[in-house]
C-alpha positions in Angstrom: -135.6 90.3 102.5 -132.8 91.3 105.2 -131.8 88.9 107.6 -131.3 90.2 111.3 -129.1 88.5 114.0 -130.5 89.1 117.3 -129.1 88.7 121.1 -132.1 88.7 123.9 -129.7 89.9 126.2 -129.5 90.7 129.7 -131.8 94.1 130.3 -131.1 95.0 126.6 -132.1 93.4 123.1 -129.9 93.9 120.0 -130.5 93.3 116.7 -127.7 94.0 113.5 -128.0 93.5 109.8 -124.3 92.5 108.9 -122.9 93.0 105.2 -120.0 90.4 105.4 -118.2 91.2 109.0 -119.4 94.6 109.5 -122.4 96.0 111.0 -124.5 97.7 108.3 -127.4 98.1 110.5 -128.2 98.1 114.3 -131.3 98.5 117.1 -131.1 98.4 120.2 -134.2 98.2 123.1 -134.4 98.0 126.8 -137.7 96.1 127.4 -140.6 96.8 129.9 -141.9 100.5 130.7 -143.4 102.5 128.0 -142.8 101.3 124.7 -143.6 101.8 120.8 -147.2 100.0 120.7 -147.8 98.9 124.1 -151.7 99.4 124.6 -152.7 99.8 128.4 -155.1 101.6 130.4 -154.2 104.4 132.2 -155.5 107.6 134.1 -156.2 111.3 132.2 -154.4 113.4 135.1 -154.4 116.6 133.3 -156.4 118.0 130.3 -156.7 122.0 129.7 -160.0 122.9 129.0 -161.1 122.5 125.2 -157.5 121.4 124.1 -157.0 117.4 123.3 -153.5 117.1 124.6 -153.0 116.2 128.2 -151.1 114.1 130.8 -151.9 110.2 131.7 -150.1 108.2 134.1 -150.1 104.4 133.8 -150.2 101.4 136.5 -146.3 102.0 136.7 -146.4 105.3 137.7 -145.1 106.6 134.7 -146.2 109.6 132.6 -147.6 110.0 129.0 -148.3 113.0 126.9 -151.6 112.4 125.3 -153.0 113.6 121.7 -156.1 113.6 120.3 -158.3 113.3 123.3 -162.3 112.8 122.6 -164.0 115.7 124.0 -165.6 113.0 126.6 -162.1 112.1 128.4 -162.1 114.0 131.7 -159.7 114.5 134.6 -159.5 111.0 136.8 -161.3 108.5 134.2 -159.6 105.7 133.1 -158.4 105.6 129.2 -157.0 103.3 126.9 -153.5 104.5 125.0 -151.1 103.8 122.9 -147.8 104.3 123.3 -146.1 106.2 119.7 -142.8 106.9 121.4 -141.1 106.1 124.8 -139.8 108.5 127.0 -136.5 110.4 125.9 -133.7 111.5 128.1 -132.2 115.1 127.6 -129.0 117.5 128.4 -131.3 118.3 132.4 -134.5 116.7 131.5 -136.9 114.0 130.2 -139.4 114.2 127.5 -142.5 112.2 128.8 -143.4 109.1 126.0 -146.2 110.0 124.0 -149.2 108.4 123.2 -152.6 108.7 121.8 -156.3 106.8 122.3 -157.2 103.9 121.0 -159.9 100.9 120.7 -157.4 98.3 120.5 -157.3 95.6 122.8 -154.7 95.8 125.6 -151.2 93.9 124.7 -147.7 94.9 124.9 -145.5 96.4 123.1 -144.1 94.4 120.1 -140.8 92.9 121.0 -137.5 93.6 119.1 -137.9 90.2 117.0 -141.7 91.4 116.4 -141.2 94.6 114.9 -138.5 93.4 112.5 -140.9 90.4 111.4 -143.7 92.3 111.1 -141.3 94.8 109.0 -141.0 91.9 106.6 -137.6 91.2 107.7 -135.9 87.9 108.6 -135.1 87.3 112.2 -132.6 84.7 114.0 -132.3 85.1 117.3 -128.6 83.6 118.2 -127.3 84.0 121.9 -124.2 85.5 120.7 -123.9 87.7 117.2 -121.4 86.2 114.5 -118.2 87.7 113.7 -118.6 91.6 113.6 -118.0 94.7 115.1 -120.0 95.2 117.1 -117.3 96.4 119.9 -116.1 99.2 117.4 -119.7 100.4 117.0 -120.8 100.7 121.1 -116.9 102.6 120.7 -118.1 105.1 118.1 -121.3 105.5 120.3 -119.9 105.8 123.9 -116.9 108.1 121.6 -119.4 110.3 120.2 -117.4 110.4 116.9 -116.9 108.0 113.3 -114.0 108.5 111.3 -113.8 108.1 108.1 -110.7 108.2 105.6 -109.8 111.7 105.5 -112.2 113.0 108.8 -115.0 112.1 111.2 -117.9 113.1 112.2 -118.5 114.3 115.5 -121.7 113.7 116.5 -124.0 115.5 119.7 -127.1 115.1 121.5 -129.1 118.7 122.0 -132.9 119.0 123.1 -133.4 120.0 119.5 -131.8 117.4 117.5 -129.2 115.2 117.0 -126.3 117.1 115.3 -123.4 116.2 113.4 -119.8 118.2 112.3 -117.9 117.1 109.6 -114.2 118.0 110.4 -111.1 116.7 108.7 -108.6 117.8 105.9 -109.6 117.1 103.1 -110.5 119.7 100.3 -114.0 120.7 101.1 -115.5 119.4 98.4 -113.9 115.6 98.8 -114.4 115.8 102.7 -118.5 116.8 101.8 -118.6 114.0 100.0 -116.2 111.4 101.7 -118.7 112.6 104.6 -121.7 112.1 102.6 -120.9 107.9 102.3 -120.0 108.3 106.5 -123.3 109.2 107.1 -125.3 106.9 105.4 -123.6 104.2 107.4 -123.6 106.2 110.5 -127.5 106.7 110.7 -128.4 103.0 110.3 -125.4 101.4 112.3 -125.9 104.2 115.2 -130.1 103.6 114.7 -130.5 107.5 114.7 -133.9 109.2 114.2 -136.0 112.0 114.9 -134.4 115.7 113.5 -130.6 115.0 112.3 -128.9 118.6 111.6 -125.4 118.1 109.4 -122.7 120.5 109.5 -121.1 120.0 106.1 -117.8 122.4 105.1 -119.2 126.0 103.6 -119.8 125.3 99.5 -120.1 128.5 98.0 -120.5 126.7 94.5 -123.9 125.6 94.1 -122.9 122.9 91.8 -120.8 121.2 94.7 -123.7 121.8 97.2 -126.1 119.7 94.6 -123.3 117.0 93.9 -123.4 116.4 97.7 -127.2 116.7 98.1 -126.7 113.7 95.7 -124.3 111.6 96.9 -126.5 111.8 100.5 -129.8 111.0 99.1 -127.9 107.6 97.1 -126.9 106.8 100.4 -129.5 106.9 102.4 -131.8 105.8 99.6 -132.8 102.7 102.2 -133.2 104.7 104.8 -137.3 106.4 105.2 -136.6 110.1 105.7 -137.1 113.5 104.1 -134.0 115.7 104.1 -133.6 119.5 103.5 -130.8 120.8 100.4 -127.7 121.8 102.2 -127.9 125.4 102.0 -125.2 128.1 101.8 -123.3 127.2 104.8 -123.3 123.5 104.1 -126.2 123.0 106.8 -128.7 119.7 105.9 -131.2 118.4 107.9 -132.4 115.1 108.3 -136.0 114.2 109.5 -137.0 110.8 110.2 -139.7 108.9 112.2 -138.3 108.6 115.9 -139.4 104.9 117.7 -136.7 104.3 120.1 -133.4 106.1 121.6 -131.0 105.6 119.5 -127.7 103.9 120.4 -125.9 107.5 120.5 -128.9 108.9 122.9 -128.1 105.8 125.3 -124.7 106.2 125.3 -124.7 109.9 125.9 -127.9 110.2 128.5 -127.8 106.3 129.8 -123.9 105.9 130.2 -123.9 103.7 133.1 -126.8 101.9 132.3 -125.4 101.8 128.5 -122.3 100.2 129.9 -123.8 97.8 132.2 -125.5 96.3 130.0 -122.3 95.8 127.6 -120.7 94.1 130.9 -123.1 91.6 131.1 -123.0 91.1 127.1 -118.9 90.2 127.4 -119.5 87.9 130.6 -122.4 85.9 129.0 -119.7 84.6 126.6 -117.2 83.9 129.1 -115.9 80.3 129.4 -113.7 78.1 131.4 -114.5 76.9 135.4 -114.4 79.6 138.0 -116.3 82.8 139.3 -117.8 85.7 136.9 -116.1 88.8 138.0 -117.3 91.9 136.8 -115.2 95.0 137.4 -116.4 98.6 136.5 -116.9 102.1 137.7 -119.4 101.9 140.7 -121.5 104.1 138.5 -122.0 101.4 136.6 -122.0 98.4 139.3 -125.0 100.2 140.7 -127.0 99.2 137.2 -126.5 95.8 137.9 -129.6 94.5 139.5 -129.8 91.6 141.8 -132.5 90.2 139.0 -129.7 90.9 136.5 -127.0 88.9 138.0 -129.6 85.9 138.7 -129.7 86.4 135.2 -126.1 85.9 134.5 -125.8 83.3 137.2 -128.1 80.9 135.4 -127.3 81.5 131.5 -123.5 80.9 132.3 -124.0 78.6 135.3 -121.1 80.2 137.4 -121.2 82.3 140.7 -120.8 85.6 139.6 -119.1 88.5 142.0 -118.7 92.2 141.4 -116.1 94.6 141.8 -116.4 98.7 142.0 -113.4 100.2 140.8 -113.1 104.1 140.7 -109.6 104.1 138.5 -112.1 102.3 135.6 -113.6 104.6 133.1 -117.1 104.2 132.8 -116.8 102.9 129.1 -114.2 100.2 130.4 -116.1 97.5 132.4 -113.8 94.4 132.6 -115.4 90.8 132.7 -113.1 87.7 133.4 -113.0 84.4 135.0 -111.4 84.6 138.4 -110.3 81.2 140.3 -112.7 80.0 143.5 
């Protein structure tokens, strides 16, 4: 049974599986709108005629895509859904969350600390994480890149699928397979799911190509997927079951929001007497709600003030203590 450390943090719950001082594992959720397993009632707005997909919209106003409709649902009834996946953000658009029918009774969606115990998992909830890195790994995510002795992996977010490039310069038969071990720890400490497409170096020789299919499948041995064999220009593709964003997707498509919510992380664990001052891009000051600093105000018991700075890069909020 794994033990998870989790922070119920200020518009964002973390949880990390830690293997000594490093993070070995990592999720990360926003609560509230449509998540994994909420049940609610909501309105069929849009059903083509004999197909069982359509379009609901909930109390919220926001919008589901909707699979395996009975052949009684019609345009403007009520119907009860669960939620399978939230909504995605992509490079110009969204993807709507998806959902289906369902005869269960209404409830939300499973918190953070719910999934992993119902998972079978161990779960403290701590209102700061142990010793870790947890710094280095919103970095790598915000970055876009991990490296690893002898290369990194430069990872992007396209409407298709997440996709990674080995570079570095290594022979390409060590840098496959130095990258092989990266990626096993990128995927579970970067929480990434859904279609993963790997850009190994070319291996003409097959027996390299099947010595690296076998270093990757040790490594992510943990990790519930199916996986394609790299092929003749070292492509591989990963396919696993996609729940939430994954810290990469909010980094990438919810930067300010991503940030923010780091901000109020490093000011929750500020002490000494004086006022909160939290200095950012005002990209990011625009994220923090009123009902966020209230937040803040009363887990640290100190005024808190804000400060837009346009020099500050978005990834370089700044929380301190400030005299009265």
């Amino acid at each position: 049974m794994a033990e998870w450390f989790l922070e119920e943090g200020i518009g964002e719950h973390r949880a990390i599986r830690l293997e000594g001082t490093r993070i070995a594992e990592a999720m990360v959720v926003w609560p509230g709108g449509l998540s994994t397993g909420l049940v609610e009632e909501a309105t069929l707005t849009s059903r083509r005629k004999g197909s069982r997909r359509g379009t609901a919209t909930f109390e919220n106003g926001q919008i589901a895509l909707v699979d395996r409709l009975p052949k009684d649902a019609v345009e403007g009834a009520p119907i009860r859904l669960q939620i399978l996946r939230p909504a995605l953000a992509e490079a110009g658009r969204a993807k709507h969350a998806q959902a289906r029918p369902t005869d269960a009774p209404p409830r939300a969606a499973p918190s953070l600390a719910e999934g992993l115990t119902a998972a079978g998992h161990a779960v403290r909830i701590v209102r700061i994480f142990p010793d870790c890195d947890w710094d280095d790994l919103v970095g790598d995510a915000m970055d876009g890149h991990v490296d690893f002795t002898g290369g990194t992996l430069h990872f992007a977010c396209t409407p298709a699928m997440t996709v990674c490039d080995v570079d570095g310069d290594l022979p390409p038969r060590d840098l496959a397979l130095a990258a092989a071990k990266a990626i096993g720890e990128a995927v579970q400490r970067l929480d990434l799911r859904g279609n993963l497409g790997i850009d190994f170096p070319t291996l003409p020789a097959k027996e390299d190509r099947r010595a690296v299919d076998s270093a990757l499948a040790d490594e992510l041995s943990r990790w519930p997927h199916e996986r394609t064999a790299m092929n003749g220009f070292g492509f591989v593709q990963l396919i696993s079951r996609l729940e939430r964003p994954s810290l990469l997707q909010r980094a990438t498509y919810h930067r300010a929001a991503f940030a923010a919510r780091q901000l109020l992380r490093r000011a929750e664990q500020l002490e000494g007497a004086g006022i909160v001052e939290l200095a950012a891009h005002p990209s990011v000051i625009a994220h923090l709600s009123d009902n966020w600093l209230d937040k803040l105000r009363r887990r640290t018991g100190k005024d808190v003030s804000t400060r837009p700075d346009p020099h500050l890069a978005m990834d370089a909020p700044h929380a301190q203590i400030v005299a009265r």
